[in-house]
N, C-alpha and C positions, 0 to 999 in steps of 0.2 A: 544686071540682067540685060539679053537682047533684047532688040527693038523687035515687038511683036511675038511676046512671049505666051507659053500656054499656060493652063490651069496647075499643072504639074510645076512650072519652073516658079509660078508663083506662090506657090504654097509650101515650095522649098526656101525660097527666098523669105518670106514671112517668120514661117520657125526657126529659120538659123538668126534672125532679130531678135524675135521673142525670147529665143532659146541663149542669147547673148546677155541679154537687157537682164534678163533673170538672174544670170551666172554673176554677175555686176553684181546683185543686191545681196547674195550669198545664199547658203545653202539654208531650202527647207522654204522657200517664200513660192508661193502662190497668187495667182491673178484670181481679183475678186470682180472687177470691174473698172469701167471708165466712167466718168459723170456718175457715178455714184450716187444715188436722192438717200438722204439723211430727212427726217422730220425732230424735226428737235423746240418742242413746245408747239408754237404757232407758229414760228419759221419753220423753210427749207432750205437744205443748202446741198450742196452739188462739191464731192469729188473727185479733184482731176484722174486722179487713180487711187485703188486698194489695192493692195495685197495683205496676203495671211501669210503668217510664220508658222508652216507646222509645229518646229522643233520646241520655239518658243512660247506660243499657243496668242499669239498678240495679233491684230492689224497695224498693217502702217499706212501713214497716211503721204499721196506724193503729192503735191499743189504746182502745177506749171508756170511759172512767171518766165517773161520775158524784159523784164526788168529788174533792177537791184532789190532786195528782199525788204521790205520793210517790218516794225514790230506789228504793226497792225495788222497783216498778213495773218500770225501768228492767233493772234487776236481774234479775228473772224470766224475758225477753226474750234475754238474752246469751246469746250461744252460746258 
């Protein structure tokens, strides 16, 4: 994008991300949210993205690390 963009080049620029990022996950997923709040018992837990699979009728779960993935990671997430 140029420097000192409008409302228009921004919302093109957005979709064609979004609209990438998607095409990556394959066909049929949808955006549920970001930070996601789960309640689960007496905890809360938060996340990093949803998506729905129309086709398949599931959620998927994405968790963003910026580090090597650990088992516990995994662990956190269980319900």
């Amino acid at each position: 994008m140029r420097a000192g963009y409008d409302e228009k080049e921004l919302k093109f620029a957005l979709m064609n991300n979004i609209q990438s990022f998607l095409l990556e996950l394959g066909k049929g997923f949808a955006f549920v949210g970001r930070e996601y709040r789960l309640i689960v018992g007496q905890t809360e837990q938060f996340i990093d993205m949803l998506f729905y699979n129309i086709q398949k009728h599931c959620y998927v779960v994405i968790e963003i690390k910026t580090r090597a993935f650990e088992p516990c990671d995994r662990m956190k997430k269980t319900i």
